[in-house]
C-alpha positions in Angstrom: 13.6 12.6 7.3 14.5 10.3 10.0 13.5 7.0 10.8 10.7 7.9 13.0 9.3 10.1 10.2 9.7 7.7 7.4 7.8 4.9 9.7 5.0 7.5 10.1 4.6 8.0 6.3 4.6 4.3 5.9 2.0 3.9 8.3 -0.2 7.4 6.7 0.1 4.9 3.5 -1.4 1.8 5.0 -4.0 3.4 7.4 -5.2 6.5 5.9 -4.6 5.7 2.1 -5.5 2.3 2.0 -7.3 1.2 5.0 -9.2 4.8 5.6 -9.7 5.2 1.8 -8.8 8.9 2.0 -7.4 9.8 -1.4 -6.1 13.3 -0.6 -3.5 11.5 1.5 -1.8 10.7 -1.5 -0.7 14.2 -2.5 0.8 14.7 1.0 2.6 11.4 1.1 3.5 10.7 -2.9 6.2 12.1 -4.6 5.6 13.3 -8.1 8.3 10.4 -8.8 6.2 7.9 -6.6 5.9 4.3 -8.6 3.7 1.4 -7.7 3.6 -1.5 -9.0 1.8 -5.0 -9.1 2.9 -7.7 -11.3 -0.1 -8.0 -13.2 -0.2 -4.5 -14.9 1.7 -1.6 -15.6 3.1 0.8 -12.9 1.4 3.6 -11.7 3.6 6.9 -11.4 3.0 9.4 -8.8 -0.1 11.1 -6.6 -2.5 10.4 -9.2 -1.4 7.1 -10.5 -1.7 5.7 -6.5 -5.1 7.3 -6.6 -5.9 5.3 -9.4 -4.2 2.0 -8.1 -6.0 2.4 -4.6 -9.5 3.2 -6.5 -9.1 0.2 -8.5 -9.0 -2.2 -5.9 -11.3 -0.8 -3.3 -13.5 -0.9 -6.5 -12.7 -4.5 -7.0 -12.4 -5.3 -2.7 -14.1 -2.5 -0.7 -13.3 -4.2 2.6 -9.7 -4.5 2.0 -7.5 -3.9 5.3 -4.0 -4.0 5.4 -2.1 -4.6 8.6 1.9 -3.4 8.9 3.9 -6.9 10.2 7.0 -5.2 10.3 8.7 -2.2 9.4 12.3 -1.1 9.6 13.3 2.3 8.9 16.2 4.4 8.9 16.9 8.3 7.8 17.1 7.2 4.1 14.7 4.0 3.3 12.0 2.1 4.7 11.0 -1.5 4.7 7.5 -3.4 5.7 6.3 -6.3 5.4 2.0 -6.4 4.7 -0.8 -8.3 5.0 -3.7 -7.8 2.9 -7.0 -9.3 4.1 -10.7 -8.9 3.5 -14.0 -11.4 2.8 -13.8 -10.1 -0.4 -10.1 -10.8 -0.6 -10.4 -14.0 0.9 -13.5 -15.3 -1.3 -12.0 -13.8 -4.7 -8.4 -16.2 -3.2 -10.3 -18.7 -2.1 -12.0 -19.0 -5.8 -8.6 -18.6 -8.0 -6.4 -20.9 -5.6 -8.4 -23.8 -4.4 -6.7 -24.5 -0.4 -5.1 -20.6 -0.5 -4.9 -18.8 2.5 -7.5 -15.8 3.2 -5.2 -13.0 3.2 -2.1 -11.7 0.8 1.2 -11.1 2.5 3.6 -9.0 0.7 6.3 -6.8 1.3 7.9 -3.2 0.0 11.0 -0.8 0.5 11.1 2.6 -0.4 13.5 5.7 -0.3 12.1 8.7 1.7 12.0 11.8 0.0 10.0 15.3 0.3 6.5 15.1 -1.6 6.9 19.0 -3.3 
């Protein structure tokens, strides 16, 4: 894929999966070799393990957006930079980290390759 292809799975993954909440996106996006991972728990491996990550939290924040700060692509790997904000989001921070700010920022790079 090139790097306006790889740019437009990134954003499928924030807008549909994430921010739409539509599920079936994952087994067009996700590789069977997909990983995702948050620092708390164990990873997640591919379509159905996002499924399950992305259920989990809508379950814990249902009004979770993210919004894409950056992303840099090329034909091989992309790279973005995320915000993750929400009143849930923001009272659950604002509870656990006394003077935090209301949104999370993160960031992730990934290597393009055909879901199959």
């Amino acid at each position: 894929m090139g790097a306006a292809e790889n740019k437009a799975v990134v954003n499928r993954y924030f807008e549909e999966l994430w921010n739409n909440y539509d599920l079936d996106v994952a087994d067009e996006i996700a590789h069977p070799e997909f990983f995702f991972t948050i620092p708390t728990h164990a990873d997640s491996h591919g379509p159905q393990g996002l499924k399950d990550e992305i259920n989990m939290l809508h379950t814990a924040f249902p009004d979770i957006h993210f919004s894409q700060e950056d992303v840099f692509a090329d034909d091989e790997r992309v790279a973005v930079r995320w915000v993750a904000a929400g009143p849930t989001w923001a009272s659950s921070w604002a509870t656990s980290r006394a003077g935090a700010a209301s949104g999370s920022r993160g960031s992730a790079a990934t290597a393009s390759r055909t879901a199959s």
